[in-house]
N, C-alpha and C positions, 0 to 999 in steps of 0.2 A: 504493500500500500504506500509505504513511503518512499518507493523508486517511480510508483506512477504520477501522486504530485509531485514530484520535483521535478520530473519532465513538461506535468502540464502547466508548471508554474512556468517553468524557462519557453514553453510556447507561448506563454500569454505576453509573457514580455517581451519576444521578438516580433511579434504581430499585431496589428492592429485594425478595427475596422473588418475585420477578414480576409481582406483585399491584397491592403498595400505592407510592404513589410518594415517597421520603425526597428529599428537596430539603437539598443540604449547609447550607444557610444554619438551616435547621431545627431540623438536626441540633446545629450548635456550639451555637445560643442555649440546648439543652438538656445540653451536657456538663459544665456545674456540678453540676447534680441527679444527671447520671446517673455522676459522679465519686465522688459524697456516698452513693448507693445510695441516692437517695428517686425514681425513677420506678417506677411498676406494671409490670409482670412483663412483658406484652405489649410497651411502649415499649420498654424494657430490653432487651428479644429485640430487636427491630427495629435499634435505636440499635447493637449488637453484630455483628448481620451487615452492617450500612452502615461498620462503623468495619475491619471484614477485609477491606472491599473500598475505601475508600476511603485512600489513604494521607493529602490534604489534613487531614481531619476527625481523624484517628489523631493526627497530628504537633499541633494543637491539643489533643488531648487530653492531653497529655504537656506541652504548657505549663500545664495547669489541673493535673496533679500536681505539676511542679517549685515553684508557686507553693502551693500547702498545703502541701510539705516547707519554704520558708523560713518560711512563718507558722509553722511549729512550733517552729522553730528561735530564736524569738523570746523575748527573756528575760520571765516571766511576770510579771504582776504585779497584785494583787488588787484589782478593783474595788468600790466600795463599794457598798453595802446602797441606799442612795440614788438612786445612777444605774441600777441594774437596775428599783428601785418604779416610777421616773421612766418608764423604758421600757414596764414593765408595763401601768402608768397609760394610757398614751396608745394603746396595744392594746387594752382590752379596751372600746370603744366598738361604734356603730353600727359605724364604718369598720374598725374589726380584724375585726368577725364579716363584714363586705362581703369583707375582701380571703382570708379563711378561707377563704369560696366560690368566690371566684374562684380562689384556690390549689388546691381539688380539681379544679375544672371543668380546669384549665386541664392535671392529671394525667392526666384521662380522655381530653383532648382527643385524636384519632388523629394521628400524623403529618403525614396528609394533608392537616390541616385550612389552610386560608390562612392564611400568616405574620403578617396586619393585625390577625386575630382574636387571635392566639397572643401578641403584641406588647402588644394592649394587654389584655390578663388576666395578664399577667407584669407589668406596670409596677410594679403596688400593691407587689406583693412584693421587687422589686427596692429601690423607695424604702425602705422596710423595711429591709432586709441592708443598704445602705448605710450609712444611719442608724446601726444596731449596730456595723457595722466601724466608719466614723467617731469615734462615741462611743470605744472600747474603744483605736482607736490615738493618739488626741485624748489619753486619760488615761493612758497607757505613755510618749508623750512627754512630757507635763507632768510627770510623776512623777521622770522621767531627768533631763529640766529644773530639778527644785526639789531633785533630792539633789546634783545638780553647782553649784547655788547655793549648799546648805547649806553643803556642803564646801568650799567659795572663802571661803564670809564664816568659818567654823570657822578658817581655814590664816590669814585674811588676820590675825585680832585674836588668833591666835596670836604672827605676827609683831610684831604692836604689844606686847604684852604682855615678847615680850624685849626689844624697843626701850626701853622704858621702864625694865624690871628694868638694863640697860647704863646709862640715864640716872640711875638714882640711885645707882649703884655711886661711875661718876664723878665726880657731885655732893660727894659725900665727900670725895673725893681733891682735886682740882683741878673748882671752880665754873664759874671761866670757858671750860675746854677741854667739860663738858657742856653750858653752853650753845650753845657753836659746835653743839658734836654734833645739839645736839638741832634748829637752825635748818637746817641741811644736810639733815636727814632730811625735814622736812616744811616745806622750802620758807618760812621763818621769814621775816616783814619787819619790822622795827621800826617804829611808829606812835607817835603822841601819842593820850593818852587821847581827844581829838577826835574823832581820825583813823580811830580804832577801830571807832569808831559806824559810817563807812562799809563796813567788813568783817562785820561782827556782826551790826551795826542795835540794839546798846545799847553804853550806857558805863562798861567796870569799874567794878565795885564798890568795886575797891581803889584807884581814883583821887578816891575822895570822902572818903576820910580815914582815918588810918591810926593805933595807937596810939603814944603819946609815944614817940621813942628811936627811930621808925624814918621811911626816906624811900623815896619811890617813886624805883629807879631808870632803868629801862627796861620797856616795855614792849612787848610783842610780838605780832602775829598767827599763828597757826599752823593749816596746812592737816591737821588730823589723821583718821583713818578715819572717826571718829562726825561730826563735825562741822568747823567754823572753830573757833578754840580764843581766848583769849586767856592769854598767860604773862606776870605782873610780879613785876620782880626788886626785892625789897625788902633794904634794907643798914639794918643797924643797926650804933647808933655806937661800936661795936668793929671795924667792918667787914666783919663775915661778913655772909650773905646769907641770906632765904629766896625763896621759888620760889611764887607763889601761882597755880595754874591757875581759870582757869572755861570753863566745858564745860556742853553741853548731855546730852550722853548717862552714864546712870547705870550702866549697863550696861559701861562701856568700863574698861578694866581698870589706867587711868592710875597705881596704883602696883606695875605689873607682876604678879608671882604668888606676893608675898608674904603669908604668914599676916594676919589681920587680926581683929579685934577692936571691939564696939560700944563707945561708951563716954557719959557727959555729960562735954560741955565747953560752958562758959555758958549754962545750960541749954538748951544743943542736944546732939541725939543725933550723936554722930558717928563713921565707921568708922575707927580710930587701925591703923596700921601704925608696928612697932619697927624705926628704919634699924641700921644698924654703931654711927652716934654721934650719932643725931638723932632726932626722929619726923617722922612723916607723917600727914596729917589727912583726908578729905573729908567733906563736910555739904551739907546743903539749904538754898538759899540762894535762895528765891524759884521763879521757874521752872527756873534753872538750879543748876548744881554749881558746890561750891570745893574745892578742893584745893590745900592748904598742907604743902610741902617745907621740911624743915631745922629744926624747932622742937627746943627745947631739951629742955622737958617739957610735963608736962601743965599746971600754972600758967600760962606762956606761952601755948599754945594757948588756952586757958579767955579767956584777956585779947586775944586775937587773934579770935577768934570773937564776942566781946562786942563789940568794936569794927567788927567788919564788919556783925554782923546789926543794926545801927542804921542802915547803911548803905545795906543791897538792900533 
């Protein structure tokens, strides 16, 4: 008993109608289309009564619905005017009107017809759809990809920006406690102007000469967000300090997120920030930046700046 239904099972699912003969393998390679509602009226019949009598074919067809409910569920996102032309473009040849044909032909095609035929007049259209999914999930990742970047580099020179604003609060108060500060945070080494050259691949500006009344004290490397940095502590012969940075990046927000100001200082343009009891300077100084901490006024700077831009 149980060798005769299992034959009359495997007849029921090779045949259909009585007629015409659906072959399950057929049948799945077309339940994309006939999920979408684009086969002709007669397949469509055919493909419906194969799918009530076959559970195999059924139970695949219900993984091609669970799989267009997650692609819906997908957060959208707009592709541009660009990659659609692109697409278009490459459609509307010899080969797009070739594989158009073969897309009808291959509607008309009966059931019946051999799998080899049916195989290869679907290829065309197959490479096709790929193409388009690829493209379409290719730019919803990239896009996830470049706003999860944006927002790391937004968060990260956020964090720098208060780093900096805590360093010149300090600076104020006690010099030498924000210099420790500021070595601990980015990994600080002290160098000889030399020395430097190997970290950098040039040699401060501020070690080629400085104006009367002031001396190079130390010198420092710093691994900071934009770039390597270099910091020299200049003492003038009262003993207080200034802080002079150079930096590569113009964009970095080295005196934190305080108000700021253009201004000339030796006939250089430069952005002036008001500390508690000091100023704050940076300028263009060749291919890189200077940035000068602790100045008194603007006469000061004006004489500070004059003596460095002979120097870069």
């Amino acid at each position: 008993m149980g060798f005769v239904h299992l034959c009359y099972e495997r007849i029921r699912s090779t045949f259909v109608l009585g007629i015409i003969a659906v072959d399950c393998r057929e049948v799945q390679m077309q339940l994309s289309a006939y999920h979408d509602g684009q086969l002709i009226a007669n397949t469509k019949k055919e493909i419906t009564a194969h799918l009530a009598e076959c559970s195999s074919c059924a139970a695949e067809l219900v993984k091609y619905e669970k799989i267009s409910t997650t692609f819906s569920k997908l957060p959208a996102s707009s592709v541009p005017d660009s990659v659609w032309e692109g697409i278009s473009n490459s459609l509307d040849g010899d080969a797009a009107d070739s594989e158009g044909d073969e897309f009808q032909k291959l509607e008309n095609l009966p059931l019946s017809t051999p799998v080899s035929k049916r195989q290869k007049s679907s290829h065309g259209l197959i490479l096709i759809v790929s193409l388009v999914l690829l493209i379409g999930v290719g730019f919803w990742f990239t896009q996830d990809t470049q706003h999860s970047h944006d927002h790391h580099s937004q968060v990260h020179h956020a964090e720098f920006a208060e780093t900096m604003t805590n360093y010149l609060n300090l600076l104020e108060t006690d010099p030498d406690q924000a210099q420790g500060f500021l070595m601990r945070k980015y990994g600080g080494r002290v160098v000889s102007p030399e020395e430097a050259v190997k970290f950098v691949g040039y040699r401060p500006v501020i070690s080629q000469g400085l104006p009367a009344g002031y001396t190079l004290e130390s010198t420092t490397v710093l691994t900071m967000p934009c770039c390597t940095c270099v910091k020299s502590v200049c003492r003038r012969t009262d003993g207080s300090t200034i802080v002079v940075f150079e930096h590569d990046d113009a964009e970095l927000k080295l005196l934190g997120e305080r108000e700021s100001q253009m201004t000339m200082c030796g006939n250089q343009e430069c952005c002036l920030v008001n500390l508690d009891s000091s100023l704050a300077a940076s300028w263009k100084a060749g291919s890189r930046l200077l940035t000068v901490v602790g100045i008194k006024d603007e006469s000061e700077l004006s004489e500070f700046v004059r003596s460095l831009k002979k120097n870069s």
